[in-house]
C-alpha positions as CSV (number, residue, x, y, z in Angstrom):
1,X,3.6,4.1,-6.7
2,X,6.6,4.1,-8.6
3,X,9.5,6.9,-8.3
4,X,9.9,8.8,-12.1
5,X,13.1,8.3,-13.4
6,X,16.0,10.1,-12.7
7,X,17.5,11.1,-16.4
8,X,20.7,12.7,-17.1
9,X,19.2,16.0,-18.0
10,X,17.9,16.0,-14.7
11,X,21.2,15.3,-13.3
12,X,22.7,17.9,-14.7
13,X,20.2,20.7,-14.0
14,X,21.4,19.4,-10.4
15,X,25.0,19.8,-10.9
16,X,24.1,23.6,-13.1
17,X,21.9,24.6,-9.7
18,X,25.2,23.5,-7.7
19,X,27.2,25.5,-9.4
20,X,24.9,29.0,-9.3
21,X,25.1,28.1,-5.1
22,X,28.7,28.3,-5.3
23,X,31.1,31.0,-6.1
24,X,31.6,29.3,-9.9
25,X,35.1,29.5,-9.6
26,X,37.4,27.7,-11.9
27,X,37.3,25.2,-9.3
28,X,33.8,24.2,-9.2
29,X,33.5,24.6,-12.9
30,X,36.0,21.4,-13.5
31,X,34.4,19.7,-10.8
32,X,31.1,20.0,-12.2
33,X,32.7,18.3,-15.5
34,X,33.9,15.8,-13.6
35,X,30.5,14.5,-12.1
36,X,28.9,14.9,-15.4
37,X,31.9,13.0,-17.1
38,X,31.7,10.4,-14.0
39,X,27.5,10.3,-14.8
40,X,28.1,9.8,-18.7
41,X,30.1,6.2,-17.6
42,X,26.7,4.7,-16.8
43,X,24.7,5.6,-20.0
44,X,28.1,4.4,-21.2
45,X,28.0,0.8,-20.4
46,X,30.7,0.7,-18.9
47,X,31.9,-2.6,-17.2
48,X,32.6,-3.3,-13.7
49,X,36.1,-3.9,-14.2
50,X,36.8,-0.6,-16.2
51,X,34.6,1.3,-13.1
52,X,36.7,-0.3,-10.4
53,X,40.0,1.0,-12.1
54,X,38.5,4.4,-12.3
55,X,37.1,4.9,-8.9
56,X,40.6,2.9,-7.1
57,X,42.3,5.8,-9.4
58,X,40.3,8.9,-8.1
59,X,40.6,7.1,-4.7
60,X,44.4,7.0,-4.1
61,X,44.9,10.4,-5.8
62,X,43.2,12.4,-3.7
63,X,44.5,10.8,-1.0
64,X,47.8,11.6,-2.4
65,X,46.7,15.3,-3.4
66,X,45.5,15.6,0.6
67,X,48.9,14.4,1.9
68,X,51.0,17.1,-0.4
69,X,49.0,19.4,0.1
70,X,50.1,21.1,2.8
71,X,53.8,20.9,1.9
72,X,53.3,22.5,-1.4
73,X,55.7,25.2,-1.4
74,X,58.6,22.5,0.0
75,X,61.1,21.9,-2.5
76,X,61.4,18.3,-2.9
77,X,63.6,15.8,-4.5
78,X,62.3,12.4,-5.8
79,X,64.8,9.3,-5.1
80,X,65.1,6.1,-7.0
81,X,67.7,3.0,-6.8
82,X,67.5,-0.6,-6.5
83,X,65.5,-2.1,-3.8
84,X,68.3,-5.1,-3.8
85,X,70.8,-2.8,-2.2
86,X,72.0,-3.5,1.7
87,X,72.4,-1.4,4.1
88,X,76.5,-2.1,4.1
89,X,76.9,-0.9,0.4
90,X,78.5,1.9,-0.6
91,X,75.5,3.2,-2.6
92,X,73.4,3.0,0.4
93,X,75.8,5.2,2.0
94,X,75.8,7.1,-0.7
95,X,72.1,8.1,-0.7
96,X,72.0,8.2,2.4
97,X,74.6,10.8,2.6
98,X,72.9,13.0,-0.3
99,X,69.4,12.7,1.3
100,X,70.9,14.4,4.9
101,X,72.3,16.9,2.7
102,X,69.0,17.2,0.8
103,X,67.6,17.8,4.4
104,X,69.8,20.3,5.6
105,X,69.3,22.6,2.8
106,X,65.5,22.4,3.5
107,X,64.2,20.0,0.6
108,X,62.1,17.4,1.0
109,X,62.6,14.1,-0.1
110,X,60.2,11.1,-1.6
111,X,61.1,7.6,-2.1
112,X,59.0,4.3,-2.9
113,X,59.0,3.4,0.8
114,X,60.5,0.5,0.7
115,X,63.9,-1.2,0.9
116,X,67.4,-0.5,-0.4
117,X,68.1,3.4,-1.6
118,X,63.9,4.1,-0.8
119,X,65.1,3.2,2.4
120,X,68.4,5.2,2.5
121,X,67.1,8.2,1.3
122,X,64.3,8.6,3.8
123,X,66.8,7.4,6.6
124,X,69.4,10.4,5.6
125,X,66.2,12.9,5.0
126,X,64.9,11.8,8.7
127,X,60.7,10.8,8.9
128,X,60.4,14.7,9.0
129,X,61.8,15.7,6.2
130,X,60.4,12.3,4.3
131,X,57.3,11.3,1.8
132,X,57.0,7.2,1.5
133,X,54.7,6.9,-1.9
134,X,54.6,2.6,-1.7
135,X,53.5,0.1,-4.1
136,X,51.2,-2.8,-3.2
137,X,53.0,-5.7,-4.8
138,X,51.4,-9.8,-5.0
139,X,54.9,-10.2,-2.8
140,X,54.1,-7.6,0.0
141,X,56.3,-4.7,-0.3
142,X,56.5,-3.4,3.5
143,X,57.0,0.2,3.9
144,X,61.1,0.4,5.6
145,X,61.2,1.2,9.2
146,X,62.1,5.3,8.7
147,X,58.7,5.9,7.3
148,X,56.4,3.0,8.6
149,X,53.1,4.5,9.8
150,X,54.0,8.3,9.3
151,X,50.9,10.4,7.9
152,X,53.1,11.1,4.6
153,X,53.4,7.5,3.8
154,X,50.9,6.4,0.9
155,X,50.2,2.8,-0.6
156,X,49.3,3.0,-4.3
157,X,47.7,-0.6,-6.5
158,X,48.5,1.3,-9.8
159,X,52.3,1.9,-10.7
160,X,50.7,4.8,-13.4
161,X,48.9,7.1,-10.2
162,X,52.6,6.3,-8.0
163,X,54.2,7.7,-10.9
164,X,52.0,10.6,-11.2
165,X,53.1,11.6,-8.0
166,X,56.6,11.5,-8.2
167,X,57.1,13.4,-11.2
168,X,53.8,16.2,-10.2
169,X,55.9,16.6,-6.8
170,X,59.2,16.9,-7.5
171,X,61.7,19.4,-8.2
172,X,64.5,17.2,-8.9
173,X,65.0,13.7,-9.5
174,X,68.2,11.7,-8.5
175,X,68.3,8.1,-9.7
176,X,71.0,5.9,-8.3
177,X,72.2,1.9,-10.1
178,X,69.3,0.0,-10.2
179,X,67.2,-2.6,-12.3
180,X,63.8,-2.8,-14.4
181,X,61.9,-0.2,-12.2
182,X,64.8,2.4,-11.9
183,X,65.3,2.9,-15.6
184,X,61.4,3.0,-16.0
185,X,61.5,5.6,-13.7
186,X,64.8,7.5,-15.6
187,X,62.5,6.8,-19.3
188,X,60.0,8.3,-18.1
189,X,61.0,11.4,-16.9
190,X,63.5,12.0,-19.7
191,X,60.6,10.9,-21.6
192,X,58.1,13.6,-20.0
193,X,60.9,16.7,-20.0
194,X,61.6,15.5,-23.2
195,X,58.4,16.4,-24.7
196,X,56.9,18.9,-22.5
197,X,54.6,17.3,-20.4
198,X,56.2,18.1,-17.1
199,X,57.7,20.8,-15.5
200,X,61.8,20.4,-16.8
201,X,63.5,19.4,-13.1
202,X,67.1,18.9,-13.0
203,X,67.8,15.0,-13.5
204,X,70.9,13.5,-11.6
205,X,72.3,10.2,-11.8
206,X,74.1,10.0,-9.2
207,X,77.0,7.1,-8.7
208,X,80.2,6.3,-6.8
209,X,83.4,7.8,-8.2
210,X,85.1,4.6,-8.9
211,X,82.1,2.8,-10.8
212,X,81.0,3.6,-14.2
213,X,77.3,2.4,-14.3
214,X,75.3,5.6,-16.0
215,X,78.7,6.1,-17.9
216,X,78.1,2.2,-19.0
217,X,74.6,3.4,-19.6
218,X,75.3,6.8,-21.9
219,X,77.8,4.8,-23.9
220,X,74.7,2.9,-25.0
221,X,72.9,6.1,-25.2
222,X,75.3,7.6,-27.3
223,X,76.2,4.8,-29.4
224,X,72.6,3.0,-29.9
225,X,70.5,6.3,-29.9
226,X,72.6,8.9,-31.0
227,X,74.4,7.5,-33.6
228,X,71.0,6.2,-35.1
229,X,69.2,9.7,-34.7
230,X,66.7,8.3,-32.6
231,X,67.6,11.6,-30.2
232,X,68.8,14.7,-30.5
233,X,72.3,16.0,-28.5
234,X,71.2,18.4,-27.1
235,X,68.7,16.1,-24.9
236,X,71.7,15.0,-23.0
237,X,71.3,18.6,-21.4
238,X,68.2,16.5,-19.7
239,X,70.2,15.0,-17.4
240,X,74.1,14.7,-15.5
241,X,75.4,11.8,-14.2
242,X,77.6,12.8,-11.0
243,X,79.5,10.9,-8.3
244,X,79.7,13.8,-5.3
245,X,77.0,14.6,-3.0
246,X,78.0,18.3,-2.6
247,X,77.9,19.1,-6.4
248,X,74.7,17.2,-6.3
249,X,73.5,19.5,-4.5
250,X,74.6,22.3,-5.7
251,X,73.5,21.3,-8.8
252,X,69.7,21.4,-7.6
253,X,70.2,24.4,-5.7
254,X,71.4,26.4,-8.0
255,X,68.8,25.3,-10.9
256,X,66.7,27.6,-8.4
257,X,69.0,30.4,-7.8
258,X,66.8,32.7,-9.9
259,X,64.2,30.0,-12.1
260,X,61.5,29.2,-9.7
261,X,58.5,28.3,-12.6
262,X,56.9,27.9,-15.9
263,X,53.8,27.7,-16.8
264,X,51.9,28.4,-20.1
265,X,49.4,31.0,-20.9
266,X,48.0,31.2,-24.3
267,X,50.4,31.4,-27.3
268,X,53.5,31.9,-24.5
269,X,55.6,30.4,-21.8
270,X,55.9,32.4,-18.6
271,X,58.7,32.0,-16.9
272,X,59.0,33.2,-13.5
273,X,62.4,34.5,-11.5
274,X,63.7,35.0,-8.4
275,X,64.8,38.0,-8.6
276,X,65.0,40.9,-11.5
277,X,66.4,39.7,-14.5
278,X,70.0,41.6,-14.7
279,X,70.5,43.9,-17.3
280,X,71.4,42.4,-20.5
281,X,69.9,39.2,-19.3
282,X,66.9,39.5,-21.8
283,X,69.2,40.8,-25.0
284,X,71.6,37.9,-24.4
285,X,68.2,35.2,-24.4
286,X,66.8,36.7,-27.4
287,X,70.0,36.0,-29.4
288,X,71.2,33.2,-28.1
289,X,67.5,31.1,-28.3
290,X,66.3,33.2,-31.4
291,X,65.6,30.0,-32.8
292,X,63.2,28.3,-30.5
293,X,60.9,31.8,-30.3
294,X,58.1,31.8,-32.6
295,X,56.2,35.5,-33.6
296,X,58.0,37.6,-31.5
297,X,60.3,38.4,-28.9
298,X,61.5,37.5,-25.3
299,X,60.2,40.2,-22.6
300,X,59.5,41.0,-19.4
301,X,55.8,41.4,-18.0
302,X,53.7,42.1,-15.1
303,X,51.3,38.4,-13.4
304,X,48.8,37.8,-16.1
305,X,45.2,37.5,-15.7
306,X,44.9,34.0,-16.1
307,X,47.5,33.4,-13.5
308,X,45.1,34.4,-10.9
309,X,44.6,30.6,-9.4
310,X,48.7,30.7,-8.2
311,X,48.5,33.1,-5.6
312,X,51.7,32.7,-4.4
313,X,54.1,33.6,-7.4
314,X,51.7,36.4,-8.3
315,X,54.3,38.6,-7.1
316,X,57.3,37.0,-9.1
317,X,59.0,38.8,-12.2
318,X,58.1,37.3,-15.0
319,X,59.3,36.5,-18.9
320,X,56.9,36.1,-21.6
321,X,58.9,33.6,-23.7
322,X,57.3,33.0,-27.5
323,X,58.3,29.1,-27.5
324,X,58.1,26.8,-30.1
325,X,56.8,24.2,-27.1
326,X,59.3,22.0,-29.3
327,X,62.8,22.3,-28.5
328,X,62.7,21.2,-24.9
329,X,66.0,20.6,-24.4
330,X,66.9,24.0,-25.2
331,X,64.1,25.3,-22.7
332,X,66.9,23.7,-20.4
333,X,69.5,24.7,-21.7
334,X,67.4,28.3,-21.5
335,X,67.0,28.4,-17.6
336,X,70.6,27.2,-17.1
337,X,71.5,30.5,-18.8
338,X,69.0,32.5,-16.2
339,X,70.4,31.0,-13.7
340,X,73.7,31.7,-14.7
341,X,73.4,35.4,-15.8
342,X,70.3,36.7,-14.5
C-alpha cells in the first residue's frame, strides 16, 4: 500500500508542534524559519549544485560557531600579511613580536593558518592563545606547525564563510604588506565599517619604521579616491597605519578602555560602557555629534527589554544614541571621544 504524501503543510504543522514542545524562545523561533526556509528549496527546484553550496555553507559555519563558542568573551585580534614572507624577515619578526604582545595582554589572536605572518602571528600568540581559520586551496594550503591539529584550527572550501569569521570574531584587525588576498581582506573591512554592517573594530596597518608600504598605499587613497570624491575624509578615521608594536597595542587597548559594544534596538544605537560615563561626557557628545543624531538627544538608559538574549552586558551602562546609521566614520570618531573623556 502506498505511503500518503508528505506535503509541506504537513511539514510545517511538524515544525509548529516542535516549537509548542519547546520553550519558543527567540532561539527556536529562527530555527523553525530555517527548516521551513531549508524545506521551501525543494518545492523550489533547486539544483544540486546550488544545494551543495548551501549545505557545505551551514556545514563549516557551525563548525566554526562551535569552536568560538566557548571563547566568546576573549578579546581577539584578527591578523593578515602575505603568505610569501620567511621566517628571517623583518616583518615576520614584526608580527611575531605584536602577536606575543597581543598574548600577554590577554587577547586572542586568529590567523589563516598558514605560512608567512598567519604563521608569525600564531607563533608569537603561542597554540593557546591561537585560532587557525584555513582555506582549502587546489595547491594544498597546510596549516603552519604552531597550530597544526589544535581543536581551534578550522578548514573552510568558501573564502565568503572564512571571511565571515574573521570579521564576526574579531575586535581588532591588524593587516601587515601583503598581496591580492591582504588588501581583500583591508577592503573589506573598511568596506563593512564603512557602511555599518559590522561592529566598527579598530583597524591597524601595521609596518616597519623604515618602509613606507600603507603610506605608498594612502597616497593612492588620497590622491585616486579622495581627490575624486569617491570617499569621504573622515573615513580615514577607519583605520591607522603604525610601525610600533607597543602603540599598537595600546591603540587596541585603549579603544576598550570604556566602549565595550553597540548594538541596535529599534529607532537607536546602544552603546554600552565600561564604566559610568563622566560628568559632562554626555553634554560634550550631544554638541559635538549633533549632526549625526536624528529626533532627539544622546542619553543615558537602563538594559532594554530586547536586550534580554546578551546576558552578559545586561549589567553595562548604557547610551541610547539617536543615529543617523549613516555617518559611520563619525560613530568612530564618536567612541574615540568616550574613550577619551568618559
Amino acid at each position: 500500500m502506498d505511503q500518503p504524501k508528505v506535503t509541506l503543510a504537513d511539514i510545517d504543522a511538524q515544525i509548529a508542534e516542535w516549537q509548542r514542545e519547546k520553550s519558543g524562545s527567540d532561539k527556536e523561533v529562527l530555527i523553525a524559519e530555517m527548516i521551513r526556509t531549508i524545506v521551501k528549496l525543494g518545492g523550489d527546484g533547486t539544483s544540486r549544485g546550488d544545494l551543495k553550496i548551501l549545505n557545505r555553507t551551514l556545514k563549516e559555519l557551525r563548525q566554526a560557531f562551535k569552536v568560538f563558542a566557548p571563547y566568546r568573551k576573549v578579546r581577539k585580534v584578527s591578523i593578515f600579511g602575505s603568505t610569501h614572507i620567511q621566517e628571517n624577515d623583518p616583518y615576520y619578526h614584526l608580527a611575531k613580536q605584536l602577536a606575543d604582545r597581543l598574548a600577554q595582554e590577554g587577547l586572542m589572536v586568529i590567523t589563516g593558518a598558514g605560512p608567512g605572518i598567519m604563521q608569525a602571528g600564531h607563533e608569537g600568540a603561542g597554540r593557546k592563545n591561537s585560532f587557525g581559520v584555513n582555506i582549502r586551496l587546489p595547491a594544498l594550503q597546510q596549516a603552519n606547525r604552531f597550530i597544526k591539529d589544535d581543536g581551534k584550527l578550522m578548514n573552510f572550501h568558501f573564502f565568503f564563510t572564512r571571511k565571515l569569521m574573521f570579521v564576526k570574531e574579531a575586535d581588532a584587525v591588524v593587516i601587515f604588506p601583503g598581496g591580492f588576498g591582504t588588501h581583500d581582506e583591508l577592503s573589506e573591512s573598511l568596506t563593512l565599517a564603512q557602511t555599518g554592517k559590522s561592529q566598527i573594530v579598530p583597524i591597524i596597518l601595521m609596518d616597519l619604521f623604515d618602509k613606507d608600504y600603507w603610506k605608498q598605499w594612502e597616497k593612492f587613497v588620497r590622491e585616486s579616491m579622495l581627490s575624486r570624491g569617491y570617499i569621504s575624509g573622515r573615513e580615514f578615521s577607519f583605520f591607522k597605519i603604525m610601525d610600533n608594536v607597543e602603540a599598537a597595542v595600546g591603540e587596541i587597548k585603549n579603544f576598550y578602555r570604556n566602549f565595550h559594544s553597540y548594538r541596535f534596538v529599534k529607532q537607536n544605537l546602544i552603546i554600552r560602557l565600561n564604566h559610568p560615563p563622566a560628568s559632562g561626557l554626555i553634554d560634550t557628545l550631544n554638541q559635538t555629534f549633533v549632526d549625526i543624531l536624528k529626533g532627539g538627544k544622546i542619553d543615558q538608559t537602563d538594559s532594554l527589554p530586547e536586550e534580554a538574549d546578551d546576558p552578559d552586558t545586561l549589567h553595562l551602562p548604557r547610551l541610547s544614541v539617536p543615529f543617523n546609521r549613516r555617518d559611520f566614520a563619525r560613530l568612530r570618531e564618536m567612541i574615540d571621544v568616550i574613550n577619551h573623556e568618559g
